[in-house]
N, C-alpha and C positions, 0 to 999 in steps of 0.2 A: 798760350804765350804769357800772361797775365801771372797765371800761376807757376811757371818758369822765372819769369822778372821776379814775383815775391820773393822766391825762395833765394834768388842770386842776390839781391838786396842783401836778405834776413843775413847770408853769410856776412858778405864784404862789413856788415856795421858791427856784428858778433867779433869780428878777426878784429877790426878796427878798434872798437871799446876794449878788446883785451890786449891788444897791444900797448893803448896809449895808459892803461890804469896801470901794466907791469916795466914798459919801458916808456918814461914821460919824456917830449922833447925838450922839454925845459922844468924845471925843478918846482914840484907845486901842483904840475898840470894834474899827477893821481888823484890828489888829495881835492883838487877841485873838482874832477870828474865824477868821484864816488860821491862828495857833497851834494852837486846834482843831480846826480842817479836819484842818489834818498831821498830828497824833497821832491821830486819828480811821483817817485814810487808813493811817498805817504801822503802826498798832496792828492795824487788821484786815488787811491784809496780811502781816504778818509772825505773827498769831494763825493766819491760815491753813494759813501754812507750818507753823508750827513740830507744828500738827496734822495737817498731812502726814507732817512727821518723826515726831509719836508711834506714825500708822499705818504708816507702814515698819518701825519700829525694834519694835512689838509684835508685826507680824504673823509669822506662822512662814512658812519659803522652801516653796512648794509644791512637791509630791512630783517626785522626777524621773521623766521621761516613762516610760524603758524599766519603772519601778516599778509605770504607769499601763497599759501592755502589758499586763506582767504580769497585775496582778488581771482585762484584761480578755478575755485568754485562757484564764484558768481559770474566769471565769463564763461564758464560750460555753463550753468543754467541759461544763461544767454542765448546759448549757442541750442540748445537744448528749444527754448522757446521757439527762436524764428524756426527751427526743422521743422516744429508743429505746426506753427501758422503756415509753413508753407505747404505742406500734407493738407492740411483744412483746407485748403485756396485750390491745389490739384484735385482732392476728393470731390468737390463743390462745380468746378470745371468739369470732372465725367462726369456725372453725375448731368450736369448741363445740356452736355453733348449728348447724352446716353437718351436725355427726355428728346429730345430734336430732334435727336435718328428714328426713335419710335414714332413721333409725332408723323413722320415724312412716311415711314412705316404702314403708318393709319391711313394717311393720306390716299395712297398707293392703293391700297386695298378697295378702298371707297371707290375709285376710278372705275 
């Protein structure tokens, strides 16, 4: 429905603006209409640019790449690191368990 309304709108202002720009009800009204159109039309196009230009001219130059290397070599070695320590920490844990079990092992046998 929405996109039905658009489109019956888009006509009715198309028929309208072409009417009043070739047949004016009063003497002047073309000459006023196109006047607006055009400022309407270079106002938002050049509003657009020149807010293009505010966003270039604010934005800061993004980092250079080898900068972007960088940070993301020393967060894999990071990453890289805790895997190890945590390997070390699980190896040391069997290794725990593994003496315990035997121990109980021994135990058992002794009985």
């Amino acid at each position: 429905m929405v996109g039905l309304a658009l489109i019956l709108v888009s006509a009715i202002v198309i028929v309208v603006y072409i009417w009043l720009v070739w047949f004016p009800l009063w003497n002047g009204l073309d000459i006023l209409l196109l006047k607006l159109t055009g400022t309407v039309a270079v106002a938002g196009v050049f509003g657009i640019l020149g807010w293009i230009g505010y966003t270039l001219a604010t934005t800061p130059p993004p980092k250079p790449i080898e900068e972007i290397e960088k940070e993301l070599e020393e967060e894999l070695k990071k990453l890289e690191k805790e895997v190890k320590e945590e390997e070390k920490k699980e190896k040391s844990e069997e290794k725990k368990e593994s003496g315990e079990e035997s121990g109980k092992e021994h135990n058992s046998t002794k009985e």
